[in-house]
GUTIDREN-317331 format. One record per residue (C-alpha): residue number from 1; residue in one letter; x, y, z. Coordinates in nm, 2 decimals. Layout:
residues N
resi, resn, c1, c2, c3
NUM, A, X, Y, Z
...
end
This chain:
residues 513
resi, resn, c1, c2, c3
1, X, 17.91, -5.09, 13.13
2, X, 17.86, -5.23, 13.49
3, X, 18.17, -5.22, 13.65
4, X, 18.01, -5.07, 13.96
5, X, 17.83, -5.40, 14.03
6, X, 18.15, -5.60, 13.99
7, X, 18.32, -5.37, 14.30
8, X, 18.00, -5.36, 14.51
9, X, 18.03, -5.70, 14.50
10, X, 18.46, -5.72, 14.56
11, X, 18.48, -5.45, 14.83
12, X, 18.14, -5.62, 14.99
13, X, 18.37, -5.96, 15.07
14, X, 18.67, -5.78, 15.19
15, X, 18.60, -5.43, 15.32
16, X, 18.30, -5.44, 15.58
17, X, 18.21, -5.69, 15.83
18, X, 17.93, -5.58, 16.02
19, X, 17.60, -5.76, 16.19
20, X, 17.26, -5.79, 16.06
21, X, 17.15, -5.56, 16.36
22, X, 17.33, -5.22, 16.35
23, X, 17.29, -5.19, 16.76
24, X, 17.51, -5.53, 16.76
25, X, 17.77, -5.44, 16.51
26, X, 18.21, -5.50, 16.59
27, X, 18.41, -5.24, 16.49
28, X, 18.39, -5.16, 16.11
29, X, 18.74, -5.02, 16.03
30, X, 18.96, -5.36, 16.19
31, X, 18.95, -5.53, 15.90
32, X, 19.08, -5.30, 15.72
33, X, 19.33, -5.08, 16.00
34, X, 19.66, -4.97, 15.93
35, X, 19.66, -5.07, 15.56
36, X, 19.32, -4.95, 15.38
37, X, 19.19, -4.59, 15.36
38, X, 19.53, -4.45, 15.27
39, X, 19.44, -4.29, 14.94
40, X, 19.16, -4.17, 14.67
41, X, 19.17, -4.54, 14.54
42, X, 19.10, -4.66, 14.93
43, X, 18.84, -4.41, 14.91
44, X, 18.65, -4.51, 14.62
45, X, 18.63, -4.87, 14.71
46, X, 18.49, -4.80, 15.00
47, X, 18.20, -4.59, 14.91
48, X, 18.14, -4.89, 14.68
49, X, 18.08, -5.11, 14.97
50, X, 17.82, -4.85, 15.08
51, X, 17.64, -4.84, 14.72
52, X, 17.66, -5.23, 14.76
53, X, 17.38, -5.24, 15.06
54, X, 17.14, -5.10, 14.80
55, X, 17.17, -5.41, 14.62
56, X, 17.01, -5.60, 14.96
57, X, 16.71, -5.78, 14.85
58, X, 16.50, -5.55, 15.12
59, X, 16.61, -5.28, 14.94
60, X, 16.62, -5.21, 14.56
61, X, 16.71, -5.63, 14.46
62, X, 16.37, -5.70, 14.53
63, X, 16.28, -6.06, 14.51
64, X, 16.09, -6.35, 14.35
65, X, 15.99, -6.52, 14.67
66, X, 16.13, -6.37, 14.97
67, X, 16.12, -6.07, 15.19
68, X, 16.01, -5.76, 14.95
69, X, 16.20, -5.46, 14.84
70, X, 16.15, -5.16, 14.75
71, X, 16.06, -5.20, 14.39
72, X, 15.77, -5.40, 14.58
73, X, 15.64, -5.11, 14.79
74, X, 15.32, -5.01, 14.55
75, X, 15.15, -5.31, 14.73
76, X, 15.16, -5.13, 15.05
77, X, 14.86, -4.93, 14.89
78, X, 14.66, -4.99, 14.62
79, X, 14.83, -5.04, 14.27
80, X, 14.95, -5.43, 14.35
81, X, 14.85, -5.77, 14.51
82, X, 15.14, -5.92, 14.70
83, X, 15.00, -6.27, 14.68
84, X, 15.30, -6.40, 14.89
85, X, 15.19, -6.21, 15.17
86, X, 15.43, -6.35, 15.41
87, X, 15.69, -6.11, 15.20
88, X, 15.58, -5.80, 15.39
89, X, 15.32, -5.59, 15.24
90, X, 15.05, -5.85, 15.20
91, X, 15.00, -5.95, 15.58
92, X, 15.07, -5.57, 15.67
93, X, 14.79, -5.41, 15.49
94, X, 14.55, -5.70, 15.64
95, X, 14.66, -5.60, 15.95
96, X, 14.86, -5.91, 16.06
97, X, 15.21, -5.75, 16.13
98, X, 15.33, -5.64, 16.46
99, X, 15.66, -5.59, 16.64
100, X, 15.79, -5.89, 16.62
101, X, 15.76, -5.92, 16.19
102, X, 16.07, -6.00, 16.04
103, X, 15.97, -5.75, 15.76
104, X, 16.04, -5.49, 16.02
105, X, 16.36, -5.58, 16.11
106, X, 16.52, -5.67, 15.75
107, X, 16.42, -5.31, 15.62
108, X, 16.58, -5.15, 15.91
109, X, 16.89, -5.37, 15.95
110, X, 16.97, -5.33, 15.58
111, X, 16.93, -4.90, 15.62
112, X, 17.10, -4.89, 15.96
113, X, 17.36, -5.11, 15.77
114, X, 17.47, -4.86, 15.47
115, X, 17.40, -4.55, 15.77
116, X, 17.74, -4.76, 15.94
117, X, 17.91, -4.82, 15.63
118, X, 17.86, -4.43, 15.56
119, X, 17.98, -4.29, 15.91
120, X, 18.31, -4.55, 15.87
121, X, 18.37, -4.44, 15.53
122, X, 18.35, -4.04, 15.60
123, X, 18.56, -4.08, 15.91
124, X, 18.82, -4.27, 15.70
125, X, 18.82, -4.07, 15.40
126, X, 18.84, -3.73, 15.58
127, X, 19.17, -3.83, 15.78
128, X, 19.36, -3.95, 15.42
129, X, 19.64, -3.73, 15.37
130, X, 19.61, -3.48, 15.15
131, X, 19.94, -3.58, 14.96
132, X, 19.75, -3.92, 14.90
133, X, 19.45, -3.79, 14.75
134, X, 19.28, -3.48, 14.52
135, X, 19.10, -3.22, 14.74
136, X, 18.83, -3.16, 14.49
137, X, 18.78, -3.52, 14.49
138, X, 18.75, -3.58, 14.83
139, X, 18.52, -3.36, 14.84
140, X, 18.32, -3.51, 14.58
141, X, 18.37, -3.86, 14.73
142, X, 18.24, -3.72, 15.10
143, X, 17.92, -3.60, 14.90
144, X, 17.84, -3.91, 14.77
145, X, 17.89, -4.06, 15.12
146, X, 17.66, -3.83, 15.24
147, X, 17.40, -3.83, 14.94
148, X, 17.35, -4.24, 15.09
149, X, 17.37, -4.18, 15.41
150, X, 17.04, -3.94, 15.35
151, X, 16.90, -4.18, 15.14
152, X, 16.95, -4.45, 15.38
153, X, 16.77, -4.21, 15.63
154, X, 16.51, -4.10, 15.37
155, X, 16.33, -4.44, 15.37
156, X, 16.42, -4.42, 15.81
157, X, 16.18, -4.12, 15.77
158, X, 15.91, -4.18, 15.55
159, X, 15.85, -4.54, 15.69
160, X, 15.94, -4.55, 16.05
161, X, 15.92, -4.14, 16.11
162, X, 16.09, -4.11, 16.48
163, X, 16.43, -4.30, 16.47
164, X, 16.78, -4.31, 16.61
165, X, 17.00, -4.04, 16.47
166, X, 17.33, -4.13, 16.40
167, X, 17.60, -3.93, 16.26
168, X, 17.94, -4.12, 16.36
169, X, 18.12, -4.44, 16.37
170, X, 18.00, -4.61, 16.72
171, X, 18.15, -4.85, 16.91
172, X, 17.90, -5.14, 17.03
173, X, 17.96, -4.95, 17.42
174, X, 17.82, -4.67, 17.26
175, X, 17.52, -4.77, 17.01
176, X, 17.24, -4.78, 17.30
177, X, 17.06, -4.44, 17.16
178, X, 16.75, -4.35, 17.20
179, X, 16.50, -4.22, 16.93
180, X, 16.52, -3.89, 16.76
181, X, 16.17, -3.73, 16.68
182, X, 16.13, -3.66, 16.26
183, X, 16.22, -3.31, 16.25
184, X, 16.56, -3.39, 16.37
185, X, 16.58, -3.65, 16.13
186, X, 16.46, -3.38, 15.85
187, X, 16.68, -3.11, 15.91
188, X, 16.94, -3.38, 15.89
189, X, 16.84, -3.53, 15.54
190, X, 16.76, -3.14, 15.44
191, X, 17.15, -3.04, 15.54
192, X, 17.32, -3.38, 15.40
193, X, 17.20, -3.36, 15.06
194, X, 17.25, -2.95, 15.01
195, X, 17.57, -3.00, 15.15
196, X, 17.61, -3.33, 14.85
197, X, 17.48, -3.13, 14.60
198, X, 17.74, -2.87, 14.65
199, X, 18.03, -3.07, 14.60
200, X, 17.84, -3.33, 14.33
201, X, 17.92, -3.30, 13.95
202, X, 17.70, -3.33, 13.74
203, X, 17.76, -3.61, 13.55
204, X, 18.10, -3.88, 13.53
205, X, 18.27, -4.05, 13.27
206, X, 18.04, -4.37, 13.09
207, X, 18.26, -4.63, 13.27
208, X, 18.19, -4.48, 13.59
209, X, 17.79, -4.43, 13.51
210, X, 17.59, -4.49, 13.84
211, X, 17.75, -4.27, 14.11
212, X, 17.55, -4.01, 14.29
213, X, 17.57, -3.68, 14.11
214, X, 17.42, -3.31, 14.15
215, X, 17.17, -3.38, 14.03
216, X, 17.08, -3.72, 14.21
217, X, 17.10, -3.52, 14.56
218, X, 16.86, -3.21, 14.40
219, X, 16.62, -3.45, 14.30
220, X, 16.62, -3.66, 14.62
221, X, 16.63, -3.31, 14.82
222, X, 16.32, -3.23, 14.57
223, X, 16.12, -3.56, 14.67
224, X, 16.16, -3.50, 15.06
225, X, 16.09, -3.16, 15.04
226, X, 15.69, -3.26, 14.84
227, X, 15.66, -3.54, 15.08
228, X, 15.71, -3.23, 15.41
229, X, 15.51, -2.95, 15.19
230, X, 15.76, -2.73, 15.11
231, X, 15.62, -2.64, 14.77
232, X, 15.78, -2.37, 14.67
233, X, 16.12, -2.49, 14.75
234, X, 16.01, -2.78, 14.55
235, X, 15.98, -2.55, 14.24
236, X, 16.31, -2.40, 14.31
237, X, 16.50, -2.75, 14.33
238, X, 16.35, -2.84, 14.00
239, X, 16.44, -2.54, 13.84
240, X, 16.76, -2.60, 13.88
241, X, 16.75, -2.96, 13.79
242, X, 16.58, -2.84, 13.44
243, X, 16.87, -2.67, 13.32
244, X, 17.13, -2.96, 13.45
245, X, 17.05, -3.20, 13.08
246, X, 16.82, -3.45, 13.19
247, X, 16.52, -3.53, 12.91
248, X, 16.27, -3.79, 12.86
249, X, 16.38, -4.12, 12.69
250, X, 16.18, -4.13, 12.40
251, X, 16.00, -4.48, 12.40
252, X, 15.84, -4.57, 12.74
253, X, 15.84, -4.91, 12.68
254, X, 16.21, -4.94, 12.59
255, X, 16.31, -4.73, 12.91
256, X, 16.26, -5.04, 13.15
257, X, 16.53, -5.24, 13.01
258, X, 16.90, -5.27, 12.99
259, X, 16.92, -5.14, 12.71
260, X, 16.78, -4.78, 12.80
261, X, 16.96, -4.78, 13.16
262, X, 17.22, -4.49, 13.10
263, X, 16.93, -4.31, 12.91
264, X, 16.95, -3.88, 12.98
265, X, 16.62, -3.97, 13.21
266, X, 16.77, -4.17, 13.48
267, X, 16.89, -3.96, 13.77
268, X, 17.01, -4.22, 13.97
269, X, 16.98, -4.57, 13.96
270, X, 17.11, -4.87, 14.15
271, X, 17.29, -5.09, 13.94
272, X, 17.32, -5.43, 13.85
273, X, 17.48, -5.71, 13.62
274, X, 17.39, -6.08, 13.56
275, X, 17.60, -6.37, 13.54
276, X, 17.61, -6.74, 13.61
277, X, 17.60, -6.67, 14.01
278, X, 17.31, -6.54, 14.23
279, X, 17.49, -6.19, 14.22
280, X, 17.21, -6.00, 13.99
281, X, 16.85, -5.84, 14.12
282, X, 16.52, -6.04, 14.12
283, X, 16.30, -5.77, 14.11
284, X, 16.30, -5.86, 13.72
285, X, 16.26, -6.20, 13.76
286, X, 15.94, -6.41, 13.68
287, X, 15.83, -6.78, 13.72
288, X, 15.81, -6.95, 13.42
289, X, 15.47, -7.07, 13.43
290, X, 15.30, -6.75, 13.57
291, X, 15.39, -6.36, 13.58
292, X, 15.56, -6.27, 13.86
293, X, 15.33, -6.40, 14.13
294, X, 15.38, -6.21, 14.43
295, X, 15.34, -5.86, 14.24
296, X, 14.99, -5.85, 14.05
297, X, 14.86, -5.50, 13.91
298, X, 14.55, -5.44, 14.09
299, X, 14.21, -5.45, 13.87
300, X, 14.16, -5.08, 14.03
301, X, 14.51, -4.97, 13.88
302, X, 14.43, -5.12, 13.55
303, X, 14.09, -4.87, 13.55
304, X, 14.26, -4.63, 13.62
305, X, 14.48, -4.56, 13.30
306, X, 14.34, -4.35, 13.05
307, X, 14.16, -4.44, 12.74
308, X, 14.33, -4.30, 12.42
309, X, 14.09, -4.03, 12.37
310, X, 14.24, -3.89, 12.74
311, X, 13.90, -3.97, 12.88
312, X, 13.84, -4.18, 13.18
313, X, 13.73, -4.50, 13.06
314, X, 13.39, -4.42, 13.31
315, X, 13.32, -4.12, 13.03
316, X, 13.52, -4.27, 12.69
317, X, 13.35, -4.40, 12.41
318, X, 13.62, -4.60, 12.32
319, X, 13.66, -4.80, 12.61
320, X, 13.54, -5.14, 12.53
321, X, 13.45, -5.40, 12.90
322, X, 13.56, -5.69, 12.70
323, X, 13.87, -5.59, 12.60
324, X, 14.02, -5.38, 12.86
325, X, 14.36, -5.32, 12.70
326, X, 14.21, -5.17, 12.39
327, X, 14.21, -4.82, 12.29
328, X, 14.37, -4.71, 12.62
329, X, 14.71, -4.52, 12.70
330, X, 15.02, -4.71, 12.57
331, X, 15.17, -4.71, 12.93
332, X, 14.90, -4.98, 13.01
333, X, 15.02, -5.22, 12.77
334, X, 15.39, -5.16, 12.90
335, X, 15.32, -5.21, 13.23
336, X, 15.06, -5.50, 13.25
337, X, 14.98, -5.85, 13.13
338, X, 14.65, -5.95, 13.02
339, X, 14.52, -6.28, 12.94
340, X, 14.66, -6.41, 12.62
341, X, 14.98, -6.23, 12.62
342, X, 15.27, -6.40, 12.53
343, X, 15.52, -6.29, 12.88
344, X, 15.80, -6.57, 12.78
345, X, 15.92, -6.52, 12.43
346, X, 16.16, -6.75, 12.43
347, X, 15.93, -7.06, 12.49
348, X, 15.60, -6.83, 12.32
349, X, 15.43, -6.88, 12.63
350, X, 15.12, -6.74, 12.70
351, X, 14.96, -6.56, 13.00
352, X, 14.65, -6.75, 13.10
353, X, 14.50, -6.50, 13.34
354, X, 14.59, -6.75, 13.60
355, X, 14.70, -6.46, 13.86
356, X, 14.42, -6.36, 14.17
357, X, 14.40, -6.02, 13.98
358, X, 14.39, -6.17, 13.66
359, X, 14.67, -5.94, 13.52
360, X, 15.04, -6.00, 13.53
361, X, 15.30, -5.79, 13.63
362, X, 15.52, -5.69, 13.34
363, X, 15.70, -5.37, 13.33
364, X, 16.02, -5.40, 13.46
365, X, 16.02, -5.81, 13.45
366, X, 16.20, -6.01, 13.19
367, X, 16.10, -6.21, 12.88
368, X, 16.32, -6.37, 12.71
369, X, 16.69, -6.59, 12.82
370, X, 16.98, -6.31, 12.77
371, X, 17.27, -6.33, 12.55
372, X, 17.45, -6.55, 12.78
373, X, 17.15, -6.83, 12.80
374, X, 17.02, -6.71, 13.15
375, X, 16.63, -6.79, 13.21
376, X, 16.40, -6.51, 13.34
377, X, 16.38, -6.70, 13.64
378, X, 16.69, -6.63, 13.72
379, X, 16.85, -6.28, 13.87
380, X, 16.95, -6.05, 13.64
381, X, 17.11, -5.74, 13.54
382, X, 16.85, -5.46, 13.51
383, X, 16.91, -5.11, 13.73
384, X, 16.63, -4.99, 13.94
385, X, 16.61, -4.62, 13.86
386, X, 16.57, -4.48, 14.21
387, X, 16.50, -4.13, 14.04
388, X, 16.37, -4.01, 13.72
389, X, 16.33, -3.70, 13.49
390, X, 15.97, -3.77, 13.42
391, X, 15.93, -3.77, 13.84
392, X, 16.11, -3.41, 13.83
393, X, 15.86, -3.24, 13.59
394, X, 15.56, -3.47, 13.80
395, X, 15.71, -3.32, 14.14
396, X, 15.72, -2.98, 14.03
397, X, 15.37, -2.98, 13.89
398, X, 15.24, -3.09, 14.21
399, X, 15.42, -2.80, 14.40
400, X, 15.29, -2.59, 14.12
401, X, 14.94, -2.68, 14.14
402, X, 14.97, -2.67, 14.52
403, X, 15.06, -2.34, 14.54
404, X, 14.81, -2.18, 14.25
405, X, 15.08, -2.20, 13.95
406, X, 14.87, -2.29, 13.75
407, X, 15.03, -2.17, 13.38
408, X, 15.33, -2.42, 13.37
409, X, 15.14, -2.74, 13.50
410, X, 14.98, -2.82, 13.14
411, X, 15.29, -2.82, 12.99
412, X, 15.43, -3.03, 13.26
413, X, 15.18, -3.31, 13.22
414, X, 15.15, -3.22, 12.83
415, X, 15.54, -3.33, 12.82
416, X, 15.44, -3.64, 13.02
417, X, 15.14, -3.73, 12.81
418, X, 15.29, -3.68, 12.46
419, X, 15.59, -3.91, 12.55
420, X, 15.31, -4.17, 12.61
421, X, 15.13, -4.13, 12.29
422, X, 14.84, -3.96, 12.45
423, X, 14.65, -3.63, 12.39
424, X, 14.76, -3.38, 12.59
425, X, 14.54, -3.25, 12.89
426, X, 14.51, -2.90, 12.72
427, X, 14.35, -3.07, 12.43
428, X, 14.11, -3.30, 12.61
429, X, 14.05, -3.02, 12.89
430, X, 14.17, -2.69, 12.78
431, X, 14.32, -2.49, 13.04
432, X, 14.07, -2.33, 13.21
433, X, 14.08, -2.60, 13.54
434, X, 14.10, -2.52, 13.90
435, X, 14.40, -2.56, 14.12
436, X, 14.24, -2.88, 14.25
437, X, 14.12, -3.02, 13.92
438, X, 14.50, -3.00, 13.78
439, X, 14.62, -3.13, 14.12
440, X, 14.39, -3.45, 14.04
441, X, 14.54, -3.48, 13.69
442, X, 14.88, -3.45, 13.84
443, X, 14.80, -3.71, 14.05
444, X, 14.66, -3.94, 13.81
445, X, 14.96, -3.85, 13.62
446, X, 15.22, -4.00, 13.87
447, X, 14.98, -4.29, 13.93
448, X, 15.03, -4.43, 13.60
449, X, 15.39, -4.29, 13.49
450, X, 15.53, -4.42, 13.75
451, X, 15.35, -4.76, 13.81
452, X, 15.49, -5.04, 13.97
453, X, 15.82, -4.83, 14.06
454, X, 15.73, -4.87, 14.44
455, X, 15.68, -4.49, 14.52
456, X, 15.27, -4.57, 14.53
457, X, 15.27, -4.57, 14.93
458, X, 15.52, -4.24, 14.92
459, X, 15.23, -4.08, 14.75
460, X, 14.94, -4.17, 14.89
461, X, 15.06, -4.15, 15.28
462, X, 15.18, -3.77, 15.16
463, X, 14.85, -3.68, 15.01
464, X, 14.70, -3.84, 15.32
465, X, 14.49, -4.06, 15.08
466, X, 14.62, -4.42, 15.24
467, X, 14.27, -4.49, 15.37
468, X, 14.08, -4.38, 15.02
469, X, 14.38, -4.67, 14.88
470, X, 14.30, -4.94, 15.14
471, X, 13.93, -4.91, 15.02
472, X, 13.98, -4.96, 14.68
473, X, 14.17, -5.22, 14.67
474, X, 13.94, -5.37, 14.94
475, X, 13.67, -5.31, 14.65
476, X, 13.87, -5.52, 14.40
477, X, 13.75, -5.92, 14.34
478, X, 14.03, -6.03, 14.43
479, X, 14.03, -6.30, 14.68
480, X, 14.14, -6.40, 14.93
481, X, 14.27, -6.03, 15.01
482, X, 14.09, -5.82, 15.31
483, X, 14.27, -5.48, 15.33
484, X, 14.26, -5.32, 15.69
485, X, 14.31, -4.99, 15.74
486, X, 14.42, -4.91, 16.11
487, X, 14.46, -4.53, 16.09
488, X, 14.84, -4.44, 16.17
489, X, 14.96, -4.80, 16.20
490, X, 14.87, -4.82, 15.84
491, X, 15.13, -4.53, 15.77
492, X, 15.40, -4.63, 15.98
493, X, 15.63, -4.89, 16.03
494, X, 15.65, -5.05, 16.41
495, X, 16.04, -5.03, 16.53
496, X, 16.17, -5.38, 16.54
497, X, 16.14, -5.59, 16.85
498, X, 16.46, -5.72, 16.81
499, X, 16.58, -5.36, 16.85
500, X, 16.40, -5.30, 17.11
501, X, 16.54, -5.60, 17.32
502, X, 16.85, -5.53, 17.22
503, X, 16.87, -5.15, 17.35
504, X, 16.71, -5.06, 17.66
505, X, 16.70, -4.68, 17.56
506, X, 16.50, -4.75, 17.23
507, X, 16.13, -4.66, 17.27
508, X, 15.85, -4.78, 17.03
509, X, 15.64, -4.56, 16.84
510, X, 15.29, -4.51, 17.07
511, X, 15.10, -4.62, 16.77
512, X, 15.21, -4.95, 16.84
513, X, 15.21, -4.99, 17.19
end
């Protein structure tokens, strides 16, 4: 059931009218004043407007042709080709983007955006009477606030680092802030999401499947904490997620549909439902004469799955050059198109190769009309799962490997690899590795377990491995495509120059002075 994406969608058209640029934005409570925020049913629509911003396109919609999201991000590195590079991560790893990209400026309006809708809705919901409304449940409705608020702020920090920090509801008079520097803006995150997870349960009733839980704010704490080093804290977190019920879904090619969404591996997801309108996500949509053209696997990402035997395909016997899907790890064939698939069932339409990478995109995309005649070109109703179990065991195997832990990482990736239908890495080889050997594996391990789910610049920018992914896919044929890699710029966003305009005490980031 998807009744969440029903009052995302209600509270959206009645609840919060705010600008496109958060530094411009009226007052966010008039609208509603003097009759709204009276009571726990107040309350929850209102954090539903906030859960409603992570359905923006920019964020975790994605989109066919347009400015890209989130699920979009592995072509910031080297996994995919955004072919539309005018979408945002084509023309920025070339090196054409500046100040001035309209990129820039969607991705931050849309996360200064929910950051407003957060600060309204905790001021609100605190000052409900406490006749009107549970205590235990405010509570829990405050942590959820502040579970997105972080979240909003977790993307702030990993793609733009030094940004404004702000806590409370602002008037327009009082939105001029200047920057705060990132470990200001990670004790923040750090504090919000403890603070969530305290108050959190751990799970909700079916019809009310998609809210933030405990676990969702442990396992978002758990990702910031890898990408600032904090390995053994990392190991902690996870422990604690391990014993809250989460388990791997048993087929990997199932778990990237609808029907799999409320599966015991999804942490949190944002959700989605399709009907007749342009409501639904597009990150699942594909043309009907092509794969979804502006997100094409890389030939490099292809090479680097696997062949059955848990060999690379460099050292396999079994890997054949002239047919590259063969004998190789099932997660390939889940993920990717080749030439002579069929990618529309519906019309039995093949996949001619006709991409610039000559594989299509297919994991996560769409094909076949659903029950209610809608096209794959259409949007639709799959959830983008923001956070998954199989990314908990691959996060604490990093920390593990990281910090010389070595016992428990085989059995991490071992789980991983035997969901997958491959040998396990003590069989192929044996468990006498270094530290940095199992640290490879781990990495290879999140590379192709969690392809195409637009973490691939998260991971490379925190291994400080962005320029080794600019070369590679520099080394692919593809064409025309001319990777660029400018140091730092290449790592971080530029602040928008609309922002900067608009608020004299906003500095930009040196890097792109």
């Amino acid at each position: 059931m998807k009744k969440l994406t029903f009052i995302y969608t209600l509270i959206a058209l009645f609840s919060f009218s705010c600008s496109e640029d958060y530094l411009e934005r009226g007052s966010l409570t008039q609208l509603a004043e003097g009759n709204f925020w009276q009571n726990e049913q107040d309350a929850l629509l209102g954090i539903n407007g906030i859960y409603e911003v992570l359905q923006d396109r920019v964020l975790y919609s994605g989109n066919l042709n347009g400015i890209a999201g989130l699920p979009q991000h592995d072509s910031f590195a080297d996994n995919s080709f955004n072919n539309y590079k005018f979408e945002g991560p084509g023309n920025f790893v070339e090196g054409r983007a500046d100040p001035s990209y309209g990129f820039f400026n969607s991705f931050w309006t849309a996360l200064y955006r929910g950051i407003g809708r957060a600060n309204n809705a905790l001021v609100n919901i605190r000052n409900i009477p406490n006749e009107n409304i549970n205590q235990a449940n405010k509570e829990a409705l405050i942590g959820q606030v502040r579970f997105l608020r972080a979240l909003f702020y977790f993307h702030l920090a990993v793609y733009f680092e030094d940004v404004p920090l702000i806590e409370e509801f602002q008037t327009l008079e009082e939105s001029y802030v200047p920057k705060n520097n990132y470990s200001e803006i990670q004790a923040f995150i750090n504090q919000e999401l403890r603070d969530a997870a305290e108050v959190l349960p751990e799970s909700y009733p079916e019809t009310q499947f998609g809210y933030a839980t405990k676990g969702a704010a442990l396992s978002l704490l758990t990702r910031f904490e890898l990408y600032n080093k904090n390995y053994e804290e990392v190991v902690r977190l996870t422990s604690e997620i391990m014993g809250l019920g989460y388990s791997l879904h048993p087929d990997y090619g199932q778990l990237f549909t609808e029907n799999a969404e409320q599966s015991p591996e999804i942490v949190f997801s944002v959700r989605f439902i399709q009907d007749q309108s342009n409501n639904g996500e597009t990150f699942s949509s594909t043309y009907l004469g092509i794969p979804k053209v502006n997100v094409q696997p890389m030939p490099n990402m292809v090479d680097a799955y696997l062949a059955t035997d848990g060999l690379p395909i460099s050292e396999s016997p079994l890997y054949d050059p002239t047919d590259r899907r063969a004998n190789r790890d099932p997660r390939l064939g889940h993920s990717v198109y080749f030439e002579g698939d069929i990618f529309l069932l519906y019309l039995n339409r093949p996949f001619r190769g006709n991409t610039a990478t000559r594989f299509g995109l297919k994991k996560y995309v769409r094909n076949d009309v659903s029950a209610e005649g809608i096209n794959p070109g259409a949007p639709g109703g799959q959830d983008f799962y923001v956070i998954r179990y199989a990314d908990v065991l691959l996060m604490r195997a990093e920390a593990l490997a990281e910090t010389g832990q070595l016992a428990e990482v085989y059995d991490l990736l071992d789980q991983i690899r035997i969901r997958a239908g491959m040998p396990t890495v003590t069989e192929v080889n044996g468990t006498g590795l270094t530290p940095g050997e199992l640290l490879d594996l781990v990495k290879l391990e999140r590379r192709v377990e969690l392809a195409f789910e637009g973490l691939r610049f998260f991971d490379v920018k925190r291994w400080a491995e962005v320029e080794e992914a600019y070369a590679r896919a520099a080394a692919d044929p593809v064409g025309p495509y001319n990777p660029e890699y400018r140091g730092r710029r290449s790592e971080v966003f530029a602040l928008p120059l609309s922002e900067l305009d608009a608020n004299p005490n906003l500095v930009q980031n040196p890097l792109w002075n």
